[in-house]
C-alpha positions in Angstrom: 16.9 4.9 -71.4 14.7 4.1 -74.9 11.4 1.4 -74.0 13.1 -0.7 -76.4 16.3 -0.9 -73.8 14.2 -1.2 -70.2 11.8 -4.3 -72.0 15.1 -6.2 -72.7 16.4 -5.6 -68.7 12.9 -6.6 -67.5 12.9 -9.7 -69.2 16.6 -10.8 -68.9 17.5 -14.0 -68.0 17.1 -15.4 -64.6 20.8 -16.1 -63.9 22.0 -12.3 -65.0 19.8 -11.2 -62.3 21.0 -13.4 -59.7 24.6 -12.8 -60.8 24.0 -9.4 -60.0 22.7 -9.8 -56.6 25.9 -11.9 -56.3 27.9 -8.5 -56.3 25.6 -7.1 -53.8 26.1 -6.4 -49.9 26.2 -9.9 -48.1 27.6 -11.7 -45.1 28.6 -15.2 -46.0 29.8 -18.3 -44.0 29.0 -21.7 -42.5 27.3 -22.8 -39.0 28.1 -25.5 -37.6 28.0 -27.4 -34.6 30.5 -28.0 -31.9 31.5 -31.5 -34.1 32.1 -29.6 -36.8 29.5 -30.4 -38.6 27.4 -28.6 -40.8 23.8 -27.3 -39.7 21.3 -27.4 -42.6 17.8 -25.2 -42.4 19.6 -22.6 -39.7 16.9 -19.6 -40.6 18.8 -16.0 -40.7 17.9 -12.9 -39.2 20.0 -9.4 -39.0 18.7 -6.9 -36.2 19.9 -3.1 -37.2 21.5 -1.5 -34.6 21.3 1.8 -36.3 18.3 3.8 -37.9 15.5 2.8 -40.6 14.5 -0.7 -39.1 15.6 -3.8 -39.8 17.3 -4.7 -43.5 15.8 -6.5 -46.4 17.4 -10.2 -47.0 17.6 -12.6 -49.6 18.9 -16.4 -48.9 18.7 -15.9 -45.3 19.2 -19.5 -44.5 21.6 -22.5 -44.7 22.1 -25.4 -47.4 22.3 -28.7 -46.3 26.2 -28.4 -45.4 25.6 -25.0 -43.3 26.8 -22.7 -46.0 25.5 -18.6 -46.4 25.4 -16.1 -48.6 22.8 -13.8 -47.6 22.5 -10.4 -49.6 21.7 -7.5 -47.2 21.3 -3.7 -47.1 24.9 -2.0 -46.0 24.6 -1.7 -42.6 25.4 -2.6 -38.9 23.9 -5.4 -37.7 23.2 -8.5 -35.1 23.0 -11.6 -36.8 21.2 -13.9 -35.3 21.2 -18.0 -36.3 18.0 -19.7 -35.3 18.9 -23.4 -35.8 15.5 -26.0 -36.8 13.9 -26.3 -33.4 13.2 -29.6 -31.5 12.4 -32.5 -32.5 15.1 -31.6 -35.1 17.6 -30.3 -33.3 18.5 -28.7 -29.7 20.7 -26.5 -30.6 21.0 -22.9 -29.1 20.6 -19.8 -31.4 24.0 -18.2 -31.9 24.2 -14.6 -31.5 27.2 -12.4 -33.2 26.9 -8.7 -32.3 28.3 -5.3 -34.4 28.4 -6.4 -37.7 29.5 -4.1 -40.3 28.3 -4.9 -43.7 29.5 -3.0 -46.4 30.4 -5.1 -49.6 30.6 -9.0 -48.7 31.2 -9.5 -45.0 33.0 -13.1 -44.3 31.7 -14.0 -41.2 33.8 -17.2 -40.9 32.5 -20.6 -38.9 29.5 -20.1 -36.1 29.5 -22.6 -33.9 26.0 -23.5 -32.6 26.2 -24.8 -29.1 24.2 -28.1 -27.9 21.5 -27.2 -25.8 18.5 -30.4 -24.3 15.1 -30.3 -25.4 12.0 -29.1 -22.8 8.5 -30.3 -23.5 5.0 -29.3 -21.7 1.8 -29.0 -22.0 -0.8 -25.8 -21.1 -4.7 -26.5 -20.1 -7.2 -24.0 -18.2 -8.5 -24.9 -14.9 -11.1 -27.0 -16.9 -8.2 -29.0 -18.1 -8.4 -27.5 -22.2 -5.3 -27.7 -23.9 -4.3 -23.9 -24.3 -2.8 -22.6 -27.7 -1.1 -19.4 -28.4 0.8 -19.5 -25.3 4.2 -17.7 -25.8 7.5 -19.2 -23.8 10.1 -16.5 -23.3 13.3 -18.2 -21.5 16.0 -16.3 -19.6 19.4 -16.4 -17.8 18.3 -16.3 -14.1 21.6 -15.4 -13.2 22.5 -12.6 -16.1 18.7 -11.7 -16.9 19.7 -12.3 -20.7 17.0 -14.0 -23.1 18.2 -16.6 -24.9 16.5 -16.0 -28.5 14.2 -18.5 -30.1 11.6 -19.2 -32.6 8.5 -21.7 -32.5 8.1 -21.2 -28.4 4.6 -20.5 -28.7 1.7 -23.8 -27.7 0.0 -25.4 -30.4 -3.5 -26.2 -30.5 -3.1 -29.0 -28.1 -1.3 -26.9 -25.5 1.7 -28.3 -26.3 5.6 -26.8 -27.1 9.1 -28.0 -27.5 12.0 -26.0 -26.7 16.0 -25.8 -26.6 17.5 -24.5 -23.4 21.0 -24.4 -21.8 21.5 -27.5 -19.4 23.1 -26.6 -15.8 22.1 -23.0 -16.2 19.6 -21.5 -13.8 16.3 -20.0 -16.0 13.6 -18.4 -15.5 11.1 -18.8 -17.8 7.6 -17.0 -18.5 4.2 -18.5 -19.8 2.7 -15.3 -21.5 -1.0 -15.5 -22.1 -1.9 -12.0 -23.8 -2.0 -14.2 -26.9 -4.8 -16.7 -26.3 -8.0 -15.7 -27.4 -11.5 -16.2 -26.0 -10.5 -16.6 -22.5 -8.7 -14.4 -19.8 -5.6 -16.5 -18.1 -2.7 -15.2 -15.6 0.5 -15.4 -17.0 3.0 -17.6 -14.7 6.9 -17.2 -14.3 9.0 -20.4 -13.4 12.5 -20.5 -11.7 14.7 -23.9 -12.2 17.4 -25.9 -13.6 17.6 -28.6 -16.3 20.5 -31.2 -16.6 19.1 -33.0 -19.5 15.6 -33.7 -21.6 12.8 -32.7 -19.3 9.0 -32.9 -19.5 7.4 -30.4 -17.4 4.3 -32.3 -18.0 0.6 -30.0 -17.3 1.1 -26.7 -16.4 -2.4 -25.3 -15.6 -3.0 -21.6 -16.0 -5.4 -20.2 -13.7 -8.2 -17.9 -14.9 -7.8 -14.2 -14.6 -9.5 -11.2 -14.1 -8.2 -7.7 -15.7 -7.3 -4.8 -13.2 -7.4 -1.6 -14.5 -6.7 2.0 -13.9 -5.1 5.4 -14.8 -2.2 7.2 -13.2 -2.1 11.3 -13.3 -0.4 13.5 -11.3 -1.7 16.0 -9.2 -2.1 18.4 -12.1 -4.2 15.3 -14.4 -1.9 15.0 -16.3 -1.3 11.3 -17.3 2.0 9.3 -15.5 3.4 7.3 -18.2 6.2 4.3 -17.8 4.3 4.4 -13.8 5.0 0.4 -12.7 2.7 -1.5 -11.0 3.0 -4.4 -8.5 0.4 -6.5 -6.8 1.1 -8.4 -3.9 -1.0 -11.4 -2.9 -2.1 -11.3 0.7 -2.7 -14.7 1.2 0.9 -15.6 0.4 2.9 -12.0 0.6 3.9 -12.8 -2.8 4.6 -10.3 -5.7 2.6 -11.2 -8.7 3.9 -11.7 -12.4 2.2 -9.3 -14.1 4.1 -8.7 -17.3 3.2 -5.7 -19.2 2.7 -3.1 -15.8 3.6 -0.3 -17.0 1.1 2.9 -17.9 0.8 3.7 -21.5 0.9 7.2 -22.8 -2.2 7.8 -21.3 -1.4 6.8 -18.2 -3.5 3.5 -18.1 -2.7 -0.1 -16.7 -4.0 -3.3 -17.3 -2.5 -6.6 -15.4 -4.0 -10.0 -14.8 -4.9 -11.5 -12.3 -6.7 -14.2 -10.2 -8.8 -14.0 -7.5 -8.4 -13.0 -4.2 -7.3 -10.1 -2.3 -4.1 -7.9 -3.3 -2.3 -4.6 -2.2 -1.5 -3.1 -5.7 1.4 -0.5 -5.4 2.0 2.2 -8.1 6.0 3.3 -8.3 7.2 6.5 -10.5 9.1 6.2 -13.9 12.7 7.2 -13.0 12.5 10.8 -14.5 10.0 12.1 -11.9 9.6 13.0 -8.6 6.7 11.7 -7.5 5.6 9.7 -4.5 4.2 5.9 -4.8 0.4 5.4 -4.6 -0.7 2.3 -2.7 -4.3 0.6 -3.0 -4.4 -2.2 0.0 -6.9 -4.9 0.2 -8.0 -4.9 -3.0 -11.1 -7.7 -3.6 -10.7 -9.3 -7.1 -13.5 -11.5 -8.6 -14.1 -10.1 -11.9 -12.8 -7.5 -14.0 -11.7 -4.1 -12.0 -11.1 -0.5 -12.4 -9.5 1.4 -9.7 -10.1 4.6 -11.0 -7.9 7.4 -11.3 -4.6 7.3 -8.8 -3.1 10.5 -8.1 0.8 10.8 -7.8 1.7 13.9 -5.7 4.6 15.2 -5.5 8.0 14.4 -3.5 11.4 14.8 -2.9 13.9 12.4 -2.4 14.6 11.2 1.1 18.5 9.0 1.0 21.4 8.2 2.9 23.2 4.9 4.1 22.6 2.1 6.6 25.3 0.7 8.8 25.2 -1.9 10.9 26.5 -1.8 14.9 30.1 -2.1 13.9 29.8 0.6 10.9 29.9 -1.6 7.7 27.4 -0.8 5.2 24.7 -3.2 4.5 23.7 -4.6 1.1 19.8 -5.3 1.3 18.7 -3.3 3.7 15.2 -2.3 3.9 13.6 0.7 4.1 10.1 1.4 5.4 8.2 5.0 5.4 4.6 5.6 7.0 3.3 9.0 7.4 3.3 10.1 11.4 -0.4 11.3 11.0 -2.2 8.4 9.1 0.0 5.6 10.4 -0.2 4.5 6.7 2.6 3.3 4.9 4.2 4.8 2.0 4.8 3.1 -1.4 8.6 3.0 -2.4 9.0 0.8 -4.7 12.6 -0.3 -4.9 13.8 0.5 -1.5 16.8 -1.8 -0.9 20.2 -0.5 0.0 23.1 -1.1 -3.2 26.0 -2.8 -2.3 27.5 0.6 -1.1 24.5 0.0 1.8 23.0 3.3 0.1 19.0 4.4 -0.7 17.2 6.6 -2.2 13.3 7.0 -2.1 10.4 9.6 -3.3 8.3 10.4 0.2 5.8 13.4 0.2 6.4 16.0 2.5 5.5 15.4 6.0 5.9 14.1 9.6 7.5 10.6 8.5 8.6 7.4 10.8 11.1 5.4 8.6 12.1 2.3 9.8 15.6 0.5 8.6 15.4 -3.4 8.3 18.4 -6.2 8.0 17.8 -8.2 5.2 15.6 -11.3 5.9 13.6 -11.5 8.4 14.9 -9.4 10.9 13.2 -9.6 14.7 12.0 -6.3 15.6 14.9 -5.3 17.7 17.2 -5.4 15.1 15.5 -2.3 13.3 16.3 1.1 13.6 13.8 3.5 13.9 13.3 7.2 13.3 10.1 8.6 14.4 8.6 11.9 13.2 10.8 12.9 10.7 10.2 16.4 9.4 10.9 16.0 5.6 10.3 19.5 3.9 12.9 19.2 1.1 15.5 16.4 0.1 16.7 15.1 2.9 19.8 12.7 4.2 18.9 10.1 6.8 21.2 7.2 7.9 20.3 4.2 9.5 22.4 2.1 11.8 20.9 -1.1 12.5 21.6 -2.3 16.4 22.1 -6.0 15.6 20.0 -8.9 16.4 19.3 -9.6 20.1 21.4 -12.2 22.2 20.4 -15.3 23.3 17.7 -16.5 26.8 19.8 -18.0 29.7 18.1 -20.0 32.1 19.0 -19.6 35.8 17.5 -22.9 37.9 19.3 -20.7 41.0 18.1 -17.8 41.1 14.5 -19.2 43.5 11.4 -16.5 43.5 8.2 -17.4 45.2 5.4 -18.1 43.2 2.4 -15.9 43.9 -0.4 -14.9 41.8 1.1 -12.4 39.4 -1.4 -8.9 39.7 -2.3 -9.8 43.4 0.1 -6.5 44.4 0.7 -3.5 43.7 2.0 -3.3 40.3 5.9 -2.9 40.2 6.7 -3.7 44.2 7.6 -6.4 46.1 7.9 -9.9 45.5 4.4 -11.3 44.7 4.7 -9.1 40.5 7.5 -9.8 38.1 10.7 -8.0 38.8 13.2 -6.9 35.9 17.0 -5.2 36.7 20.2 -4.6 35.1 22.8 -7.1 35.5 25.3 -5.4 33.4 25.3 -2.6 31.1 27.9 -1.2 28.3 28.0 1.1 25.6 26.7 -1.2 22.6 24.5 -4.0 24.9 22.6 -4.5 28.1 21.5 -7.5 30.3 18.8 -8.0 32.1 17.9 -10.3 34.3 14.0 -10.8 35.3 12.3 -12.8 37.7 9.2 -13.6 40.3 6.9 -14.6 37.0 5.0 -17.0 36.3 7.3 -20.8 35.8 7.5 -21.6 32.3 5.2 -18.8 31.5 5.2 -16.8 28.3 6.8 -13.1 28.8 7.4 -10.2 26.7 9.9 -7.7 27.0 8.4 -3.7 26.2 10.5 -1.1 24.7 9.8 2.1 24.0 10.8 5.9 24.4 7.2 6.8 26.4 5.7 6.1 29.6 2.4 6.9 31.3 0.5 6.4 34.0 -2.8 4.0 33.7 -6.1 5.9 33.9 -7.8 3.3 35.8 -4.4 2.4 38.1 -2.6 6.1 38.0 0.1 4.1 40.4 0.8 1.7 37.4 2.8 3.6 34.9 3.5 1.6 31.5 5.4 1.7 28.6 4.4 2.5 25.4 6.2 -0.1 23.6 8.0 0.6 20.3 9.0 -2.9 20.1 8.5 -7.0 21.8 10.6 -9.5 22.8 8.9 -12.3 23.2 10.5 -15.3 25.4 9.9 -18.2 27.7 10.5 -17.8 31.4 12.4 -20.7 33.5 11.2 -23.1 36.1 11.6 -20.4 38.6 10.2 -18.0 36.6 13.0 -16.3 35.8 15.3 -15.5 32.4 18.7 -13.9 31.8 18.4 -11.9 28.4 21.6 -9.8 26.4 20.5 -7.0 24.1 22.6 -4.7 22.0 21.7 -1.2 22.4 20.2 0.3 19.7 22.5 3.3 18.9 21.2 5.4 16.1 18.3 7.5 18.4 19.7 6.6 21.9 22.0 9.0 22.6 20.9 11.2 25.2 17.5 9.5 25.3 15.4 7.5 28.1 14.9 4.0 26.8 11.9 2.5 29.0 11.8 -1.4 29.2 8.9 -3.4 31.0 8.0 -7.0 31.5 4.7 -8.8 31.0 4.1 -12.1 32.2 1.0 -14.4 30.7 -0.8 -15.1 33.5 -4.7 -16.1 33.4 -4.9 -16.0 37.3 -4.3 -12.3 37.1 -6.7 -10.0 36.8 -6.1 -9.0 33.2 -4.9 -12.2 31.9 -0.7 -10.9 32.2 1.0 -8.9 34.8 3.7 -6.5 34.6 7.0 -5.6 36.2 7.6 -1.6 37.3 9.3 0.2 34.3 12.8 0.5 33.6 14.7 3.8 32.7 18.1 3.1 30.5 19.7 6.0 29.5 23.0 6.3 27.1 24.9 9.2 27.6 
């Protein structure tokens, strides 16, 4: 091409170069919304779902009667359709996936659904507006995030959003943002039928807790997640942004007070949870290096009594010679009542839970586990326990409990099977204190007492606690728990509050059960 011929094509009229981007690659169409009419100043933004990053784009937005023609690199795409946010409008951004672009692409009418407006305002704990805070929004329900733009506070704190009504949300107050000041993020779980102001939402000052993750070679854990737990409340923090980098550092906000911080694996490896309990927060903290050693995979299935598999189950390892418990991470059975957890190799009790909070009779325990490789453990949990009956006719003298010899005669609390089957027991106890506190001892061990070696007690694995009648006496059903049992001596004891005795509680002679 001469100079002569390229100075005439660089200064060519405007229109011949804009009728050749009118041949170009485009998507074209008109958003409207659900009246049918047209949405003006809808901004336009194409996400590549293939290589080489997102496209170039020229008139990616909407004339005043919702029209596009918006020139793009060949491609596939998401289109997205951010509509002018409130006050303007609360409409939704509409979404339209796996667009193929390759000459002009009609994309027809998008229909931009009606969402209402939400309004708040952010301040520290000195009550400052706080700027720069970003608003993410989510389906509660589906985990999706509705896409927006403008959700971040203003220099008075303040923002403006457009969010489904009569849709549960979740919604996070990210503060990585804000400068010259360290604040914890906060998450928020609700509903909106119509406009709503959420009014002040105070963010609390933070502290940044550090650390790195390595394995027990050093070498860095990266994608490791982290979760703190607030003691005070047994809450799980928000602390988006948990995971290690590359290098196998954290760094999560939070406020004070004190925290167990857990450290869970990245799905690829095989390595066991690191837990750091009673962590003291007050200013910035580093907690060093973690070490991850290495597990194998302990699994299986929990049933309950009547064999069905239970959804949301959980699981609980502590190493047989610390008595320290074992981070898991997530430890819940699926909906086929399965698990599967990293655990070092050791002596291990595991414990299997109902979901909720289950009363410690309705767990099924299996102590000193000998995991050397991958191992398959199921759990069957033995139901909750039945209900107290009272029995005004059964009389027994009251005498001071203690004042015999522990687990004879009448003057110490008694405790004998009324009936017994294969899946429950009952019991019926008596000659306690009336109206007197009692617990109920299980356990697999009993010994004698080094200062009384005629008083043998149980080594209880688990309590029932319960009120004894007028006449000091109680009824009590149990189911059995099965997985464990078989074969096994089952020892159950009562105590009885009691300040007049000696020790402040007596206790009944020990029980043997035994399931063959």
């Amino acid at each position: 091409m001469t100079p002569h011929r390229l100075q005439r094509l660089l200064t060519a009229p405007p229109l011949l170069l804009l009728g050749s981007l009118a041949s170009a690659d485009a998507i074209s169409g008109r958003v409207v919304n659900e009246s049918g009419v047209g949405v003006a100043g809808v901004d336009i933004d194409l996400i590549s779902l293939g290589s080489g990053g997102n496209p170039h784009e020229l008139n990616d937005g909407t004339d005043v009667n919702g029209n596009f023609l918006t020139t793009v690199d060949p491609g596939v795409y998401e289109v997205r359709f951010y509509p002018p946010p409130p006050p303007a409008t609360t409409l939704l951004t509409g979404v339209v996936t796996s667009i193929v672009v390759a000459g002009t692409k009609n994309m027809g009418t998008i229909t931009l659904v009606a969402g209402v407006s939400v309004v708040g305002t952010t301040k520290n704990s000195a009550a400052v507006p706080v700027g720069n805070v970003k608003v993410d929004v989510f389906n509660a329900t589906t985990g999706a995030k509705y896409h927006m733009k403008g959700n971040v506070t203003n220099a008075f704190g303040n923002f403006n959003l457009a969010v489904p009504a009569n849709t549960p949300l979740r919604s996070q107050l990210l503060t990585n943002g804000v400068v010259g000041q360290v604040l914890v993020p906060r998450e928020m779980l609700g509903t909106v039928t119509g406009a709503t102001n959420l009014g002040v939402m105070t963010m609390q000052t933070g502290f940044h807790v550090t650390g790195t993750v390595r394995t027990q070679t050093s070498a860095p854990v990266s994608g490791a997640d982290i979760d703190v737990t607030d003691l005070a409340t047994g809450n799980t923090l928000f602390t988006p942004g948990d995971n290690t980098n590359s290098l196998g550092i954290f760094d999560v906000v939070v406020p004070a007070g004190t925290f167990d911080l857990e450290v869970n694996r990245p799905g690829a490896l095989v390595l066991v949870g690191v837990d750091v309990d009673n962590l003291a927060v007050s200013a910035a903290t580093n907690v060093g290096i973690l070490t991850m050693r290495n597990g194998v995979f302990l699994s299986g299935t929990v049933r309950d009594r009547f064999g069905a598999v239970v959804q949301g189950a959980d699981v609980n390892v502590y190493e047989a010679s610390t008595g320290l418990s074992v981070a898991l991470g997530s430890d819940n059975t699926n909906v086929a009542g399965f698990y599967s957890v990293v655990v070092p190799t050791a002596l291990l009790h595991v414990v299997f839970s109902p979901p909720g909070i289950p009363h410690i009779l309705a767990k099924d325990r299996h102590n000193f586990v000998n995991v050397t490789v991958n191992t398959i453990l199921d759990g069957r949990l033995p139901g909750a326990p039945g209900h107290v009956t009272q029995h005004p006719n059964l009389p027994k003298p009251y005498l001071p409990l203690g004042s015999g010899t522990p687990g004879t005669g009448g003057s110490v609390p008694h405790i004998r099977v009324v009936a017994s089957g294969t899946a429950e027991v009952t019991l019926w106890v008596s000659g306690g204190r009336p109206l007197a506190q009692a617990r109920l001892l299980f356990g697999f061990e009993e010994h004698a007492s080094s200062t009384q070696p005629e008083l043998h007690l149980v080594r209880p694995l688990a309590r029932l606690a319960f009120r004894l009648d007028e006449q000091g006496a109680a009824q009590l059903t149990l189911p059995l728990p099965s997985a464990g049992l078989l074969g096994r001596t089952l020892y159950s004891q009562l105590a009885v509050i009691d300040p007049e005795a000696q020790a402040g509680f007596a206790v009944s002679h020990v029980l043997a059960l035994r399931t063959e």
